[in-house]
C-alpha positions as CSV (number, residue, x, y, z in Angstrom):
1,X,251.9,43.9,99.9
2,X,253.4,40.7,100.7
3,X,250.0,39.0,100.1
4,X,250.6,40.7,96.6
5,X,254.1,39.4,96.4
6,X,253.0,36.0,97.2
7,X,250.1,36.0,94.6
8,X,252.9,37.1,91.7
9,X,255.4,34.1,92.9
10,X,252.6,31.7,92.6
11,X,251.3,32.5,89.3
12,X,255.0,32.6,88.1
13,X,255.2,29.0,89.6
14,X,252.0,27.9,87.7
15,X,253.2,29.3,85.0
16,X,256.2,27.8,84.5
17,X,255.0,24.3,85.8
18,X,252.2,25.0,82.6
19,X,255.3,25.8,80.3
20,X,258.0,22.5,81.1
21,X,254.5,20.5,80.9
22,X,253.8,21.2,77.0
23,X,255.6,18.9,74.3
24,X,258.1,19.8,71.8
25,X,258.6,17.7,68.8
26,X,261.9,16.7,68.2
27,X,263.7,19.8,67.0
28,X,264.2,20.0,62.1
29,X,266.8,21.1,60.4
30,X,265.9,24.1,58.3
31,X,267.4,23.5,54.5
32,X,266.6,26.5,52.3
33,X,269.1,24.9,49.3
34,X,272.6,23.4,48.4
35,X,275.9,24.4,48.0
36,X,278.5,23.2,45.6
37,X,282.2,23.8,46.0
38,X,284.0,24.1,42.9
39,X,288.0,25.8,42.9
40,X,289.1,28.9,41.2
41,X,292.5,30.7,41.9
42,X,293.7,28.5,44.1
43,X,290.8,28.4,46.2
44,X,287.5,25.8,46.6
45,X,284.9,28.5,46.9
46,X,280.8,27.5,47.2
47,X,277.9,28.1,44.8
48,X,275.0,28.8,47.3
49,X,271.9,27.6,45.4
50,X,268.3,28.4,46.2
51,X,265.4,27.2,44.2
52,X,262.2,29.2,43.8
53,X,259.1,27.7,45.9
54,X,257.2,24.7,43.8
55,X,260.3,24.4,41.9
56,X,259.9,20.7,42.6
57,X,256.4,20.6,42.3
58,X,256.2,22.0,38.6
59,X,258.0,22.3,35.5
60,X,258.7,25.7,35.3
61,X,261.7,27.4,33.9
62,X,263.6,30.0,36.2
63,X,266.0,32.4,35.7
64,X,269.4,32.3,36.7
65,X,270.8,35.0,39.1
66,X,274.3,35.1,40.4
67,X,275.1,37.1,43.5
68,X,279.0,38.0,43.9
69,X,280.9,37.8,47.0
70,X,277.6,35.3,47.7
71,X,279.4,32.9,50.4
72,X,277.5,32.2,53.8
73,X,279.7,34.6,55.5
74,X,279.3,37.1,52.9
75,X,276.0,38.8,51.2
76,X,274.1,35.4,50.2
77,X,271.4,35.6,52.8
78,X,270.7,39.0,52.6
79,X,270.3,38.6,48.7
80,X,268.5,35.7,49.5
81,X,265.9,37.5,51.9
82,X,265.6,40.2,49.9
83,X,265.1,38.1,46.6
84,X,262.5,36.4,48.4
85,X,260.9,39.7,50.1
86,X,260.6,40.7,46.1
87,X,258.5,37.7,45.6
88,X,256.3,37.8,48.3
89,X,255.0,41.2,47.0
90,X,255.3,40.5,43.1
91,X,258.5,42.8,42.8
92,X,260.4,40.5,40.2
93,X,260.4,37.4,39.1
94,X,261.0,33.9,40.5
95,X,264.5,32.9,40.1
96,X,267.4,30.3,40.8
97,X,269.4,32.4,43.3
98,X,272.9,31.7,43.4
99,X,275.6,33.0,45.7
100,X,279.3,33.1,44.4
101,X,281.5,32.9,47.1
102,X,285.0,35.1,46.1
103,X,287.6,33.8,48.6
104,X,290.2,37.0,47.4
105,X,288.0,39.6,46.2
106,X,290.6,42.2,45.1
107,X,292.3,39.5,42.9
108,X,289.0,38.1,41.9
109,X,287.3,41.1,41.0
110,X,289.5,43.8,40.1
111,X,291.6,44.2,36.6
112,X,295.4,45.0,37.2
113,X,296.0,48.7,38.3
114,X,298.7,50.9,37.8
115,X,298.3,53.3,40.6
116,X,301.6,52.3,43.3
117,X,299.0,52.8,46.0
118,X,296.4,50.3,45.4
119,X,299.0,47.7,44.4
120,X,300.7,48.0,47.7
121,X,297.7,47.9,49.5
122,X,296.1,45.2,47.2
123,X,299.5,42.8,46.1
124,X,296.9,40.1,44.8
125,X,294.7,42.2,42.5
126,X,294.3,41.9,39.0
127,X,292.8,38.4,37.8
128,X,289.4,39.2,37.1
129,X,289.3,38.4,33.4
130,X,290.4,35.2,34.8
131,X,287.3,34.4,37.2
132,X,284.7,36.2,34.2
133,X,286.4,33.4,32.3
134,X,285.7,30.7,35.1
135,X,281.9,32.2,35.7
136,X,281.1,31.2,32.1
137,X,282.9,28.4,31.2
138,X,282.7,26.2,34.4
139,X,280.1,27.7,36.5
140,X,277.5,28.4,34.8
141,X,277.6,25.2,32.2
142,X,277.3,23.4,35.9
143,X,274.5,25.6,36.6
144,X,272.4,24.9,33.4
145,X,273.3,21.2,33.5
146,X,272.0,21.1,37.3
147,X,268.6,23.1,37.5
148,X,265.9,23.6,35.7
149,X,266.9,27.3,34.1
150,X,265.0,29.0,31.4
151,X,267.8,30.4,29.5
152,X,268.7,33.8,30.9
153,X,271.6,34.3,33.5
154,X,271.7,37.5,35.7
155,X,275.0,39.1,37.9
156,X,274.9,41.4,40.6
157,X,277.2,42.8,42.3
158,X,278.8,45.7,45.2
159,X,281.4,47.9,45.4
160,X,284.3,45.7,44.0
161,X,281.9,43.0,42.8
162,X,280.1,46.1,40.9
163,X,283.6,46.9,39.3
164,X,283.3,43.5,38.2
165,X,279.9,43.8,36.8
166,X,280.6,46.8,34.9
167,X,284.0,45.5,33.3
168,X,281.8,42.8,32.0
169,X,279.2,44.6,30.5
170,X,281.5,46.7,28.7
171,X,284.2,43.7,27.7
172,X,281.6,41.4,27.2
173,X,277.6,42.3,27.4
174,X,276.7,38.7,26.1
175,X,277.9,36.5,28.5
176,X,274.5,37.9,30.5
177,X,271.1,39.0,29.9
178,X,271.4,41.6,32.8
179,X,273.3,43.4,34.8
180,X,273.2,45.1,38.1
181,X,276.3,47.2,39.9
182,X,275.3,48.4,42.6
183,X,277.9,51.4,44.5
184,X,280.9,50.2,42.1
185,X,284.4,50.7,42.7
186,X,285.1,52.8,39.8
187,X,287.7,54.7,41.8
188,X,290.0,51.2,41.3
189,X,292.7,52.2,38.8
190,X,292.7,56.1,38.2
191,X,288.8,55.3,37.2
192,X,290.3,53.8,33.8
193,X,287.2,51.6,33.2
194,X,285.1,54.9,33.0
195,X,287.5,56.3,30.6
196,X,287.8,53.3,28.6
197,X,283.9,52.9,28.0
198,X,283.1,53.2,24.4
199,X,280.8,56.3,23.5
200,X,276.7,55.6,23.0
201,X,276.8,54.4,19.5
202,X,273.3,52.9,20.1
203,X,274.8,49.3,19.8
204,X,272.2,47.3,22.1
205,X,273.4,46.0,25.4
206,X,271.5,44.2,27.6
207,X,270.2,46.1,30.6
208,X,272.2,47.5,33.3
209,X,270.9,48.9,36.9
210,X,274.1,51.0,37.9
211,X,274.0,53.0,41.7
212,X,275.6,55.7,43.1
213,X,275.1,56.7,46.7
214,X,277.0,59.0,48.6
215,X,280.6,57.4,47.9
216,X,281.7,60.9,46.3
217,X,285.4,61.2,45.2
218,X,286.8,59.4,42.4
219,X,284.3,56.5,43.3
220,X,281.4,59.7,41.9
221,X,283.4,60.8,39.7
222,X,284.7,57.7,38.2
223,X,280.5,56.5,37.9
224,X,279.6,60.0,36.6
225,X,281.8,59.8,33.8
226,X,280.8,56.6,32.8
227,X,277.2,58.4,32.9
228,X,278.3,60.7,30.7
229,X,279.8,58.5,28.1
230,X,277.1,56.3,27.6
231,X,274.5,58.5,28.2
232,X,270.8,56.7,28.6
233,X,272.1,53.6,27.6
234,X,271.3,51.5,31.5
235,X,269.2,52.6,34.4
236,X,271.1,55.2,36.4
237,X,270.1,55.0,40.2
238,X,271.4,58.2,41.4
239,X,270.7,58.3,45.5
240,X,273.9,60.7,46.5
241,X,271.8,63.1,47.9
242,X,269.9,60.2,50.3
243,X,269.7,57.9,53.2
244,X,271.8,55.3,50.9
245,X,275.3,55.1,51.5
246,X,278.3,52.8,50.3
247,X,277.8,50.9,53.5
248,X,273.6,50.0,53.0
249,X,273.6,50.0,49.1
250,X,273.0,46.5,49.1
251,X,270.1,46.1,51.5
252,X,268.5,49.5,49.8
253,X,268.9,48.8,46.3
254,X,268.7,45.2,45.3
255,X,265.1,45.1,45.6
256,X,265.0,47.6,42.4
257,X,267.7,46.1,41.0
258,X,265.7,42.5,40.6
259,X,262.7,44.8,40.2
260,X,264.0,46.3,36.7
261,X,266.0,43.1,35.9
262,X,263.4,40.7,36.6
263,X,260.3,43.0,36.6
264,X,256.3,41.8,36.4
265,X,252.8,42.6,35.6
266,X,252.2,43.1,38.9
267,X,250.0,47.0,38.3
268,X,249.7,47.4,42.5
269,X,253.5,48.0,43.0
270,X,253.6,52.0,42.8
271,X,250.7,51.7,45.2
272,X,252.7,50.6,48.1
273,X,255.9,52.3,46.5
274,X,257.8,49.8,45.6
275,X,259.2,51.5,42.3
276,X,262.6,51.6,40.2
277,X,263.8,55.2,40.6
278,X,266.3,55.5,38.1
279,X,267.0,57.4,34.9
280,X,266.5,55.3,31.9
281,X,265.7,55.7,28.0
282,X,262.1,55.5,27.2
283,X,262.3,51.9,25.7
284,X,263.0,50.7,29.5
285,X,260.2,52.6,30.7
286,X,257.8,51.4,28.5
């Protein structure tokens, strides 16, 4: 045994003399993109910008893709992975990924609400038409001045961030040429977006991927209505009954959300099940 012993230490030795012995180049930086800092309520906040590989090498036009609550600290490298996951298997299209950091997201993204509850809880809520107003007419001019965009401008966003997304595409559909809103927090004011939304008049909008996991409550509630109302008019995920809660929507969903946003000819996707399951009018499918 202690011949064994002996044997094990001096491999281990020779090992490890073999290991410190091998160069190691002087230790890169890894840069995956830029950020610029630009102020909005009272707050500098980043843009988180990533440019789609061979961006430099080519003149291609990309779309643009902004990811709320996108700060380093917040959801911008999951997005990013996932965005860039979607590419590696065809899923969507290239695009300018862009992570908007929010700084106060109740005041941010949230309309004023009248229920005494959430505005004790959230004091600072209520400015949202004021940062849709900054999104279009300071961020995104910057963005379309900067990069090499091909015209269309995505949003995406969670929970409050979905709120957001929603309010937008019912206030104002054009300022984007898609929409995602993923879990949103249609709870937030005694669900009074949901019971605001106009009725299917078969005005054309552009498309929406809208989630529900297992929030139930008025969050359900407050998303099923909105289903109701405008019946077949967006993609309806509908995962309550699932592995995808409020807490994973995110990581679970985006990938079909830039999949029916951004979607390509790519004809080996349902192969390896990478599909958009979600309720939508037969134009979509087509």
């Amino acid at each position: 045994m202690k011949s064994i012993a002996a044997a094990g230490a001096a491999l281990a030795f020779v090992w490890a003399a073999s290991a410190s012995a091998q160069h190691v180049s002087d230790a890169e930086p890894i840069t995956i993109g830029e950020a610029l800092t630009v102020m909005t309520h009272d707050a500098d906040r980043k843009l988180n910008v990533v440019l789609p590989r061979g961006y430099e090498q080519a003149e291609e036009r990309f779309p643009l893709v902004l990811v709320l609550d996108g700060g380093i600290g917040q959801d911008f490298f999951l997005s990013l992975g996932v965005e860039r996951w979607n590419q590696l298997w065809g899923r969507s299209e290239p695009a300018i990924l862009i992570g908007v950091e929010t700084v106060d997201r109740q005041r941010e993204l949230l309309p004023p609400t009248q229920v005494d509850e959430e505005r004790e809880r959230y004091p600072s809520a209520g400015e949202s038409e004021a940062f849709r107003t900054w999104l279009t007419e300071t961020v995104l001019p910057i963005l379309r001045a900067r990069y090499r965009h091909d015209g269309r401008a995505m949003i995406v966003g969670e929970s409050a961030a979905g709120h957001f997304v929603v309010e937008t595409w019912l206030a104002q559909p054009d300022l984007f040429d898609g929409y995602a809103a993923l879990s949103p927090s249609l709870q937030w004011n005694d669900s009074a977006l949901a019971g605001a939304a106009p009725a299917d008049d078969g005005t054309p909008r552009p498309p929406l991927f809208l989630s529900l996991a297992d929030e139930g409550g008025a969050t359900e509630t407050g998303v099923m209505e909105l289903r109701e109302t405008l019946g077949a008019r967006f993609c309806f995920a509908d995962y309550r009954a699932s592995h995808v809660h409020h807490s994973n929507s995110l990581h679970q969903l985006l990938p079909q959300a830039l999949q029916y946003l951004l979607p390509t000819e790519a004809d080996w996707l349902g192969e390896y099940g990478l599909t958009v399951e979600c309720e939508m009018r037969e134009a979509d499918a087509e």
